[in-house]
Every structure is written in structure tokens, then in C-alpha cells.
C-alpha positions in Angstrom: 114.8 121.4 103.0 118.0 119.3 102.3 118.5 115.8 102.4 121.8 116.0 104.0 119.5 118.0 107.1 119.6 114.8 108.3 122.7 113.1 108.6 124.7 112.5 111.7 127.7 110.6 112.7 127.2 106.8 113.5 130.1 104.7 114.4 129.8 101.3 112.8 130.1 99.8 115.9 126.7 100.6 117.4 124.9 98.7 114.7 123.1 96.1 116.3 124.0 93.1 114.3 122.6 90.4 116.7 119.0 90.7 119.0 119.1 91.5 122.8 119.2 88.0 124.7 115.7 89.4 126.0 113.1 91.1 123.6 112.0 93.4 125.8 115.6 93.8 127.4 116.7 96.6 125.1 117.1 100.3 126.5 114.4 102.9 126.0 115.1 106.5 125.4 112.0 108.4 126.6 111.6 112.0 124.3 108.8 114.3 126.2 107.9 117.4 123.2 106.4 119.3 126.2 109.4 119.7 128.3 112.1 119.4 125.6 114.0 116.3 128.2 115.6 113.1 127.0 115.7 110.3 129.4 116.6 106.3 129.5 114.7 103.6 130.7 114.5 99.7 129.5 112.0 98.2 127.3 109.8 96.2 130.0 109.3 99.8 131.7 107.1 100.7 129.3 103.7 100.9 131.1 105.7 103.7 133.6 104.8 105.9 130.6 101.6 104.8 129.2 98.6 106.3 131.0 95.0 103.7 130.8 92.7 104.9 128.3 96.1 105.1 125.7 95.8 102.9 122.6 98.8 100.7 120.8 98.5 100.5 117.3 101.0 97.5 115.9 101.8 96.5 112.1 100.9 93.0 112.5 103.0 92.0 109.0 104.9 88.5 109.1 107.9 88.5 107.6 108.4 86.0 104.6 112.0 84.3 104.1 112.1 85.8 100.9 115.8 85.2 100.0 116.4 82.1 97.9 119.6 80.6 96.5 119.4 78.4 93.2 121.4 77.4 90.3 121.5 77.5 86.2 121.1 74.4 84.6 125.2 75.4 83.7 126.1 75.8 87.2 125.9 79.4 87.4 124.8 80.5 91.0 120.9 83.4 90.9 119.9 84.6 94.7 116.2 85.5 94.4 114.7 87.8 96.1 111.1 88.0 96.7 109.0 91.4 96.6 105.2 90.7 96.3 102.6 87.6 95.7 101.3 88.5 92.3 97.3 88.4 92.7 95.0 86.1 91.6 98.1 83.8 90.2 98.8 80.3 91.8 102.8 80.7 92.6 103.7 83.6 90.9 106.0 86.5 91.9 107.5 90.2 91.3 111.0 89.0 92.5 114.6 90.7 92.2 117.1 88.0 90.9 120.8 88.8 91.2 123.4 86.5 88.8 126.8 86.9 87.4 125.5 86.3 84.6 122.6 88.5 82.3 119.3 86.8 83.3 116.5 85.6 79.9 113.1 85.3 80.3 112.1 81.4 79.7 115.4 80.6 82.0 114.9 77.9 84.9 116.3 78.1 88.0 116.5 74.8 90.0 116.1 75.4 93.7 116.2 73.0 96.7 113.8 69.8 97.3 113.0 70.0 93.6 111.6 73.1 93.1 112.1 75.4 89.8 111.8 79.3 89.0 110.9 79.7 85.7 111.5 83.6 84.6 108.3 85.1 82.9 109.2 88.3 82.0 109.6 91.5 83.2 107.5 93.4 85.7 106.0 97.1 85.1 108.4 98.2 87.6 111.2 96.4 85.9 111.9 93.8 88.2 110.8 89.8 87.2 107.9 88.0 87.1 108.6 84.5 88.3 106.9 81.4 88.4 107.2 78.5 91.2 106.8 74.8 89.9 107.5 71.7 92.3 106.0 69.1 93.9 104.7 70.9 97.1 102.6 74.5 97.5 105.0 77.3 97.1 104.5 78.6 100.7 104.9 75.5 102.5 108.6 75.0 100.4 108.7 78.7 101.1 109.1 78.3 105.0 111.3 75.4 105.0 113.4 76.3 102.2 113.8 80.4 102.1 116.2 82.7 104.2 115.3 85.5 106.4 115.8 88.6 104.1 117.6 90.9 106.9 118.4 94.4 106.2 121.8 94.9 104.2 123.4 96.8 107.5 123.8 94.1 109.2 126.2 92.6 106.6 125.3 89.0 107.4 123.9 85.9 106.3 120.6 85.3 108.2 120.8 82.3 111.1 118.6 80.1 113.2 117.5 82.7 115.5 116.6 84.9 113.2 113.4 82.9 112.4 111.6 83.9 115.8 113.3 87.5 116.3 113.1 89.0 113.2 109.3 88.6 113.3 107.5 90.7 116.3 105.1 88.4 118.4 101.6 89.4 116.7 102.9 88.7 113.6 100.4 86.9 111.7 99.8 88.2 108.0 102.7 87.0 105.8 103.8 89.5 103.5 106.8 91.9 104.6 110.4 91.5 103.3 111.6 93.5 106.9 110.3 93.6 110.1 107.9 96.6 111.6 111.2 96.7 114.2 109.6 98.7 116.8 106.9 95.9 117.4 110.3 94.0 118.4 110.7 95.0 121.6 107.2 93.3 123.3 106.4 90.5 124.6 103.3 88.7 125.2 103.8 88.9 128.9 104.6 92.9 128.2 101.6 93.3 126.3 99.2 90.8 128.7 100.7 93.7 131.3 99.6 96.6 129.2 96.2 95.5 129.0 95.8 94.8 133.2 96.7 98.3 133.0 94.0 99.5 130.8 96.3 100.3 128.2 94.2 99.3 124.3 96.0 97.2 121.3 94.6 97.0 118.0 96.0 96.1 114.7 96.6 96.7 111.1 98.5 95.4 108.8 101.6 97.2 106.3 103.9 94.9 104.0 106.7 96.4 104.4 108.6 96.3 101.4 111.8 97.3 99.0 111.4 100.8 99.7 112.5 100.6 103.1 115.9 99.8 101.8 116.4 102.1 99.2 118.5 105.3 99.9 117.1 109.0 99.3 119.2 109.9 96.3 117.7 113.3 95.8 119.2 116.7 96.9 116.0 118.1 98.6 113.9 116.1 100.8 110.6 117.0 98.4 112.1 115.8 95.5 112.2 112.4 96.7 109.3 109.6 95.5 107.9 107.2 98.2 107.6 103.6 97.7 104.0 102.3 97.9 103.1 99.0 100.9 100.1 97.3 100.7 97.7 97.8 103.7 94.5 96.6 105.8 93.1 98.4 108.5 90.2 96.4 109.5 86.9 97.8 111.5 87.8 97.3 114.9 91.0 99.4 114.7 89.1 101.8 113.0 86.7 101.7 115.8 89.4 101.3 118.7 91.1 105.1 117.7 87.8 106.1 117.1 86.8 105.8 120.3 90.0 106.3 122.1 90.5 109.9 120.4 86.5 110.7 121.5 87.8 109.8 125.2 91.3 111.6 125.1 93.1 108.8 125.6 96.7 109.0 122.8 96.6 107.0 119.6 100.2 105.6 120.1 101.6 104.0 116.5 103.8 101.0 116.8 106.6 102.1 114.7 106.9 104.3 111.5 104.9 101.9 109.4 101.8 102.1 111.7 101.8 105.7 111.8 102.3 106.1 107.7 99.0 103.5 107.4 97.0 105.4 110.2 98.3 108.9 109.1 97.4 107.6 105.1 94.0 106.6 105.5 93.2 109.9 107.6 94.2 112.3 104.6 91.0 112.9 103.3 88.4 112.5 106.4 90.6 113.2 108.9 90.0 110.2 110.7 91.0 106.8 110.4 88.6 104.6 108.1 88.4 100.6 107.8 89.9 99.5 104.3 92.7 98.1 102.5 94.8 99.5 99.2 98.5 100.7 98.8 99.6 103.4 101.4 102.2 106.0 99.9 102.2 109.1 102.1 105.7 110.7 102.5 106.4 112.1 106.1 108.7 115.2 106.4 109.1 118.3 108.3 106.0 120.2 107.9 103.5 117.5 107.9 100.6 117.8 110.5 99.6 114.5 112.6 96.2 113.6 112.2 95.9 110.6 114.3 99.5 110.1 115.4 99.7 111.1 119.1 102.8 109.5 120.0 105.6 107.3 118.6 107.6 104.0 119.5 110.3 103.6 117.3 113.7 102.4 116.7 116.7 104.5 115.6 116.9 105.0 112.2 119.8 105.5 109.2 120.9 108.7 108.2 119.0 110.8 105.9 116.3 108.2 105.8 113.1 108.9 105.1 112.1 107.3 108.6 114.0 109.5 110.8 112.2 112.1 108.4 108.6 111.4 109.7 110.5 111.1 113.5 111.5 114.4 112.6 108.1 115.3 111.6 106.3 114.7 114.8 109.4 115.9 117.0 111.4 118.5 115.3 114.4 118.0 113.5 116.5 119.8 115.9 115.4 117.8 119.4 115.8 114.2 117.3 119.0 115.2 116.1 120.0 116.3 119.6 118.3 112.6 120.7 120.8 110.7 118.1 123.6 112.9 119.6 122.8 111.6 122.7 122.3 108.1 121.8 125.5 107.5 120.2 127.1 108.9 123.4 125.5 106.7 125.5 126.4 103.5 123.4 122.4 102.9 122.2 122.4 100.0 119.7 120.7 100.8 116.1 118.9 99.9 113.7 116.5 96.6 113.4 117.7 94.8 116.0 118.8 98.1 118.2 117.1 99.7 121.3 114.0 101.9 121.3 112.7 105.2 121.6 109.2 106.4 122.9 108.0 109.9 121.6 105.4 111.4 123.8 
């Protein structure tokens, strides 16, 4: 299986640089695997095509602003970018740091409000370990001072707004450098609605991280090596699909990096398990759903290894024909685009 299976044409005008003025205003496009149709719908319409007894799964991940700008003592300009708390240290960090200039261990960077990143060294994976000394805790600094680190695509700087949209309203565990986008779209009016219904919500928790912007730079689609996201599924979620899969009601994931956690921790037993560790499963054509029933997702870039696992529970050929469809019909993609449900 190639790489380039899963291209298609996108023109650049369909990325969605900017949110919907409502969240749960964006356009839906409905996939049904038993009858092969592709249909449209808006976001609030949800519940038409939940049934009670279903279960939501969402990635409850908060989004850090893990972008910083600083400064040499000389002058020189360093963006920072922030990849993963380093545990059981006070303020230090595996970062990515980006200069014009070849960066030393024992340098300083002076940031705003008086704080200063002292370089350590570097990491195993060959990135930095950075140290944060000021006058203030590191995360409080952190929410005042750092940018929203949006995805490349959008080509531009993050603003105001971003703050509240690029996080999904159940965020509450800070740790991702991008948004679980498909937990976008709702609203805590949509969700209060889902629940009068009889629809389920539980929670787990992926940071997402740098390997959701890194390209697939291999030939064929096995030859590629998954990142690794750190994970908790706690015991009530465990419990919820638990039951919900004893009373044939669907297990619906909340986006691609609620079905990799639920579909990681089910490898072994076959069903999902309360714990926490570093989830690394790689989704392609070929791969049989354990827990996955159905999907909301957002549209995805070419030859990722998201529209990969979409392709996995779909078929290459009808998602292909879906993206066909959706660049027709003027959909809006990527992070901040429109939505599709997978039944």
C-alpha cells in the first residue's frame, strides 16, 4: 500500500484559516458504510443521527500556548516551542527552539515579564531540554505570556480568539500542542442536548503532540513510524463502553485521537481497560476496530496518517469519493473546517 493512495486535490482556498462565527455552525457530512450514501447536514443536527443508548468518547486535552518568542543577550531573535513537561522536574521542558543563529547548551534566552530559558542540553530525541527561571511559576507566565501553537496550514500568527476556539469546551487537562479538532464542533448546550436524549459522554485524555504535524515521508504506508502521545483513560470511561458495548448501544470516538487511545488500550484484551502510558498504534487499511463503532471527524491533509485510520474504518475508496465530494461542495478543512460523522 502506497503513500501517495491517499492524496487528492485540495485547493488552497478551502482551508479554513479562521473558526465558524458559531462552533456548532459548521456543515456535517453524514457517511453511512451500510448504504454506501453521502449526505450534508449542520453541526447542531447532530442528535438526528445519534440513537439513545450510543456513547461519545472526547479527548479532553487542553491545549497549552506553547509558542514563545525571546531574545539572545546579543539581540538575536529564538521562537520556542514547547513539546512535553519533563517529569518530576520543577520547570523543565523537551522544547524545539528555532534561531538564525546555531543554538549552545548553557545559552539564556530572556523572555517577557522577566523570565529566562536556560538551554540544558539535548533531549534523547534530539530536541532541547530547557529550563524556566523567573519570578512567577512557569505555568501561570505560561498562560499570560505564550502563543497559541496553531497548525502550520493555516499560515498565521495566532490571535485573540484563538484562545477560546482552539481549545474544545471539555478541555480541562493541559498538555496538547493542537487541538483534538473534532471535539470543536460542540457546545455545552449541544452536549446538555445529547444527554436529554439519552445519548452517554465519557472522557479520556491524549496529548496530542509533534507527530501530528509531521509529514509521512515514506514510500509505503507500513514503512512509516508513529509518533507516541501520552494517555489516561480513567475507570469510568472504561466502564461507560463497557457497558454501552454489553447493551448494543455504538462506542462513537470523538475524533482520531479518541479512537487511537480506545483502539490502543484494546490491543491486547480486546476491550478497553482503565490506565495511562504512551499510545502508539498506527491505523491503516487493514486494521480491524475493536471498540471504534463510529467516527466524528474533521477533514484531514493528504496522505496523512489520519485520513489513513478514516480510511481504515471506511474504505479508502468511499472516503476518497467523500473528499471528492467535499471539495465540490466548498466544505472548509482542516482544524478549524467542517465535520464529518462516520456511521
Amino acid at each position: 500500500m502506497l503513500v501517495k493512495d491517499f492524496t487528492f486535490h485540495l485547493p488552497q482556498d478551502l482551508i479554513a484559516r479562521h473558526p465558524t462565527a458559531e462552533r456548532d455552525g459548521s456543515r456535517l457530512m453524514l457517511l453511512d458504510r451500510t448504504s454506501g450514501s453521502i449526505a450534508e447536514d449542520t453541526f447542531c443536527n447532530l442528535q438526528t443521527y445519534l440513537r439513545p443508548g450510543d456513547l461519545l468518547v472526547m479527548n479532553d486535552t487542553r491545549v497549552i500556548p506553547a509558542r514563545l518568542f525571546g531574545r539572545r543577550f546579543t539581540g538575536g531573535k529564538v521562537e520556542i516551542f514547547l513539546l512535553r513537561h519533563m517529569p518530576g522536574s520543577q520547570e523543565q521542558w523537551e522544547c524545539l527552539l528555532k534561531s538564525s543563529k546555531k543554538i549552545r547548551e548553557g545559552q539564556n534566552i530572556l523572555l517577557e515579564s522577566g523570565m529566562t530559558a536556560v538551554v540544558l542540553s539535548r533531549s534523547v530525541a534530539e530536541n532541547w531540554l530547557v529550563e524556566f527561571v523567573g519570578d512567577e511559576p512557569f505555568d501561570l507566565w505560561l498562560e499570560r505570556e505564550g502563543h497559541i501553537p496553531l497548525p502550520p496550514y493555516l499560515q498565521r500568527d495566532d490571535c485573540p480568539v484563538d484562545r477560546e476556539r482552539y481549545q474544545t469546551v471539555v478541555a480541562r487537562e493541559p498538555g496538547a500542542i493542537a487541538a483534538p479538532t473534532a471535539g470543536l464542533h460542540f457546545t455545552h448546550e449541544l452536549l446538555a442536548q445529547l444527554a436529554s436524549n439519552g445519548i452517554g459522554t465519557a472522557f479520556l485524555t491524549l496529548h496530542t503532540g509533534l507527530g501530528t504535524f509531521q509529514p509521512v515521508r515514506v514510500q509505503r504506508v507500513q514503512e512509516h513510524k508513529i509518533h507516541t502521545e501520552r494517555f489516561v483513560i480513567p475507570p469510568g470511561t472504561a466502564e461507560a463502553v463497557k457497558r454501552t458495548k454489553e447493551a448494543g448501544g455504538r462506542v462513537i470516538a470523538v475524533g482520531t485521537t479518541s479512537a487511537r487511545t480506545l483502539e490502543y488500550s484494546a490491543q491486547q484484551s480486546g476491550h478497553v481497560e482503565a490506565g495511562s502510558g504512551e499510545a502508539d498504534i498506527y491505523i491503516y487499511p487493514g486494521y480491524r476496530f475493536k471498540v471504534v463503532d463510529a467516527l466524528i471527524t474533521n477533514f484531514h491533509l493528504p496522505e496523512s496518517t489520519l485520513l489513513m485510520l478514516v480510511s481504515a474504518l471506511a474504505g479508502r475508496e468511499y472516503v476518497l469519493e467523500a473528499y471528492r465530494e467535499a471539495v465540490s461542495r466548498g466544505f472548509r478543512f482542516y482544524s478549524y473546517g467542517d465535520a464529518m460523522f462516520i456511521s
